[in-house]
C-alpha positions in Angstrom: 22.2 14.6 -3.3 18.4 14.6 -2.5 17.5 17.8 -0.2 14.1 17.7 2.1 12.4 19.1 -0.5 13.4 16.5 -3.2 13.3 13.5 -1.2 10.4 11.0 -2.4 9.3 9.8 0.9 8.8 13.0 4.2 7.9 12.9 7.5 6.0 16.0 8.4 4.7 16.9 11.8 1.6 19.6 12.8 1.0 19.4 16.9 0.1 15.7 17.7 -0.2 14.8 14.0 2.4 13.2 11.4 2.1 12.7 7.9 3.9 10.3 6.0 4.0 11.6 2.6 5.1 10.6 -1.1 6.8 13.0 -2.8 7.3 11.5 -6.7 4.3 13.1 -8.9 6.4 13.3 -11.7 6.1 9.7 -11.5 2.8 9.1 -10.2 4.2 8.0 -6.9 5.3 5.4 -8.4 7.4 3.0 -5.5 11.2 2.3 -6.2 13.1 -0.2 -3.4 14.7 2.9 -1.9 11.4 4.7 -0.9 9.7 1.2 0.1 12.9 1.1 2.5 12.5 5.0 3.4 8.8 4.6 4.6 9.4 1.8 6.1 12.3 3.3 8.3 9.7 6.6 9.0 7.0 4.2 10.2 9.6 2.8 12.7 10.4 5.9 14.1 7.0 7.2 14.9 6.8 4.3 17.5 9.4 6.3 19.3 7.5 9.5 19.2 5.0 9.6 21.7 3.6 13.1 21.4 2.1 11.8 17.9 -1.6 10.8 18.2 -2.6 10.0 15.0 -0.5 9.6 11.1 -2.0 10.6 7.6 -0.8 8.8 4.5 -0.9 10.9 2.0 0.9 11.7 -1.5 1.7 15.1 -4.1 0.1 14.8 -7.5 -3.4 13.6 -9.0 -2.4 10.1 -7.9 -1.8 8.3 -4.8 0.7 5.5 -6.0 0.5 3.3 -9.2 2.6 0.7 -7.8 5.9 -0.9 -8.0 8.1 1.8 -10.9 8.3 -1.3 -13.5 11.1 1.1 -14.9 13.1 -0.5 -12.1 12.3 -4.3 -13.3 15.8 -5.6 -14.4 16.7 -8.7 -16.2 16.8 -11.6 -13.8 19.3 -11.4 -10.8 20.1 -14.8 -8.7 17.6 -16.3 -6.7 18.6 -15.0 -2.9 18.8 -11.3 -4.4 15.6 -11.6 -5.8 14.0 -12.8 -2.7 15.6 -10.1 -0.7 14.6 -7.7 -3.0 10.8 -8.9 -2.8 10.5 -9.0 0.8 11.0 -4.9 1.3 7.7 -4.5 0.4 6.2 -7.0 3.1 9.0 -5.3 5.9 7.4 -1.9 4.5 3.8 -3.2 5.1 4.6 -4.9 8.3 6.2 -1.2 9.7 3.3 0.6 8.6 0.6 -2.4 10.4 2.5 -1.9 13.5 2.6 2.0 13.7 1.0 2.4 17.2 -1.1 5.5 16.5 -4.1 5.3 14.3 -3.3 5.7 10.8 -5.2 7.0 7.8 -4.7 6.9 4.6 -5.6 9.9 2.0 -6.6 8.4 -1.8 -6.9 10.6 -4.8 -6.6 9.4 -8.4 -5.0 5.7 -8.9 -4.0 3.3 -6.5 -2.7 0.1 -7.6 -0.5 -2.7 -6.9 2.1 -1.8 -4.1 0.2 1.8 -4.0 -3.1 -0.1 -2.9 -1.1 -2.5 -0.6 0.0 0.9 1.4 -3.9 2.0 1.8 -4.9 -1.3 3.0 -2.1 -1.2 6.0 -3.4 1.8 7.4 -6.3 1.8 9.5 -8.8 3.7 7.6 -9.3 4.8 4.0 -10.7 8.1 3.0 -11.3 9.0 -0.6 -11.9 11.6 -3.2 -14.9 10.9 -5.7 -12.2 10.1 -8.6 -10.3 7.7 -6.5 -9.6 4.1 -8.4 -7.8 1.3 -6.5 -7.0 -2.2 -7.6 -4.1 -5.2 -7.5 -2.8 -5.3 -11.5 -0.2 -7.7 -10.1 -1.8 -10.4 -12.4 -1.9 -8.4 -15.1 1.8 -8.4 -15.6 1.9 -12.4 -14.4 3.0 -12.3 -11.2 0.5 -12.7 -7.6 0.0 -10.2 -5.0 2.6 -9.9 -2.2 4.0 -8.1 0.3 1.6 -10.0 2.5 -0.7 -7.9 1.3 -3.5 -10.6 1.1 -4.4 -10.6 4.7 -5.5 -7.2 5.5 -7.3 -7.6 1.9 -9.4 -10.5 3.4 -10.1 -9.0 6.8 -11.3 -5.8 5.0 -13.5 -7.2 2.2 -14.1 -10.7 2.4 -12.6 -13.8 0.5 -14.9 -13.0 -2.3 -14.3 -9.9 -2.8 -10.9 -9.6 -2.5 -11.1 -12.2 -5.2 -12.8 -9.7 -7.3 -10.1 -7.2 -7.1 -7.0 -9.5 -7.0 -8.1 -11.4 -9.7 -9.8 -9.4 -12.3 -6.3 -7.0 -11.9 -8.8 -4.1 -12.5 -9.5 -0.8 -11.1 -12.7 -0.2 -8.9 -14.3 3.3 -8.0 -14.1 4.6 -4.6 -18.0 4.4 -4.3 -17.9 0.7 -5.1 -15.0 0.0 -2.5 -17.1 2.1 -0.2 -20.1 -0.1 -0.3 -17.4 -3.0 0.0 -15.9 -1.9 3.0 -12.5 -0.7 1.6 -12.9 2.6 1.6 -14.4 4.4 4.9 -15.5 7.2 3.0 -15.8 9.2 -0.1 -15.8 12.9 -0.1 -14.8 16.2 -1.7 -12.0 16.9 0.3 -10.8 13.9 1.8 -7.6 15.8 3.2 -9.2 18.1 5.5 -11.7 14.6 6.6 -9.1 12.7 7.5 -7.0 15.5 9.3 -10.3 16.0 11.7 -10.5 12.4 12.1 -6.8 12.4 13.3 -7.7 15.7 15.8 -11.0 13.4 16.7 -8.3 10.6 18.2 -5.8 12.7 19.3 -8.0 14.1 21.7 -8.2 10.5 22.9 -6.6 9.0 26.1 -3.5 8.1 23.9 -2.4 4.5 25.6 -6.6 3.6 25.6 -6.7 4.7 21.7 -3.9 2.7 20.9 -4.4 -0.6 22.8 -7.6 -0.8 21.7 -6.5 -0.4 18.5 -3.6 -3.2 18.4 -6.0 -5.9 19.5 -8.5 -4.9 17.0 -5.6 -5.0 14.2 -3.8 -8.1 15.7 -7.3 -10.1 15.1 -8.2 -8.7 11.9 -4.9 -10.0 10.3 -4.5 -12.8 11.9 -4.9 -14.9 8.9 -1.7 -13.2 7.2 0.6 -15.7 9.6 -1.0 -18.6 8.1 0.8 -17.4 4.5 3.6 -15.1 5.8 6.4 -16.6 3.3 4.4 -17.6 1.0 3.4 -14.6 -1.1 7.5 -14.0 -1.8 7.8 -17.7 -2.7 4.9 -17.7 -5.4 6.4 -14.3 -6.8 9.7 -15.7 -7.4 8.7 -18.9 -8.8 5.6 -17.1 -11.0 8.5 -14.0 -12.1 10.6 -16.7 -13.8 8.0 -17.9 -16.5 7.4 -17.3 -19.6 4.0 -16.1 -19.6 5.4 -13.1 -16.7 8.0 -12.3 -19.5 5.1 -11.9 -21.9 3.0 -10.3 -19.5 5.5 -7.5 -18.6 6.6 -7.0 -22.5 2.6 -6.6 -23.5 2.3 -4.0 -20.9 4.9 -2.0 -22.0 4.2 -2.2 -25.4 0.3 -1.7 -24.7 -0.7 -4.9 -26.6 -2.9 -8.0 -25.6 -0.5 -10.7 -24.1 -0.2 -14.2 -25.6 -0.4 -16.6 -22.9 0.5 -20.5 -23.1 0.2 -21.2 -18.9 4.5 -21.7 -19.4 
């Protein structure tokens, strides 16, 4: 049985502060169904704790998340489990948008895929100098989900959340920075973003977080015009050939052989 100090996902209080953090190094942070459901279950409980003024993000290890675990990728399963199954990372996403409190999110090393689509739900991005982040969804033949695109858009633009979804690369920290993804780059982006959460939690709380809800509701307005979609696409894209041969390549660390089947 997993004990506080083993669990992969923690909720972690200092004064008016929380901190949400990811607890699988060993892995790389990488995010199982079970942890997706975790954080998302945290992120709903800090609406009910008033006294918090401000949440970090934040994960153990050199990385921050490298996605989806794609040692949890089973053989197909029927059509309304797999759709179930794909939608806990846009009811994770959705938790963490709708935290009240200003929320920051602490990148070192890679994040990718499902580990990026955390970052981007959070309010503010603040980075080390070796920070990477990028979709690879496409790399493995499948598009980007969770409802992830939105946020994307309203942080970077249609063309340059092209760039990143598309290409399925990595990007430097000082590149996102100029792009608008990343607030900031610095040595120790820990102890910034901790005295940017004691900067807002010295803030008329109910002013603070109004003011933020209408800023976030119109930045991501556009992810209602494709809330279903992003599941829909996966599914359908997951069942082809080319997804088969994407996800073999990868783990065989090969070129893939696509046909467009």
């Amino acid at each position: 049985m997993p004990t506080p100090e083993t669990e992969p996902v923690m909720l972690e209080t200092s004064g008016p502060i929380a901190t949400l953090r990811l607890k699988r190094p060993d892995r790389r942070n990488a995010l199982t169904p079970a942890m997706l459901a975790t954080l998302q279950s945290l992120a709903e409980q800090l609406r009910l704790m008033p006294d918090i003024r401000a949440v970090l993000l934040v994960a153990d290890g050199p990385d921050f998340s490298v996605g989806a675990d794609l040692a949890e990728i089973r053989a197909p399963v029927p059509l309304v489990e797999a759709r179930q199954a794909a939608a806990q990372g846009a009811r994770t996403l959705r938790a963490l948008l709708e935290i009240p409190q200003p929320t920051i999110a602490v990148l070192q090393g890679i994040a990718t895929g499902g580990g990026a689509c955390l970052a981007t739900a959070c309010d503010h991005r603040i980075a080390a100098p070796d920070a990477r982040l990028g979709y690879g969804e496409v790399r493995i033949g499948i598009p980007l989900m969770w409802h992830a695109l939105g946020p994307l858009v309203a942080l970077v633009g249609p063309s340059r959340a092209k760039r990143l979804v598309l290409s399925g690369a990595l990007f430097p920290a000082a590149t996102l920075e100029r792009w608008g993804l990343v607030d900031e780059v610095c040595d120790d982006p820990l102890a910034r973003a901790f005295t940017l959460a004691q900067d807002y939690a010295a803030l008329p709380p109910v002013a603070v977080q109004m003011a933020r809800h209408s800023i976030t509701t119109l930045a991501h307005a556009l992810s209602a015009a494709i809330l279903h979609a992003d599941t829909d696409q996966f599914l359908l894209a997951s069942r082809t050939q080319d997804a088969r041969e994407a996800l073999a390549a990868f783990r065989e660390k090969r070129p893939g052989r696509f046909s467009g089947d």
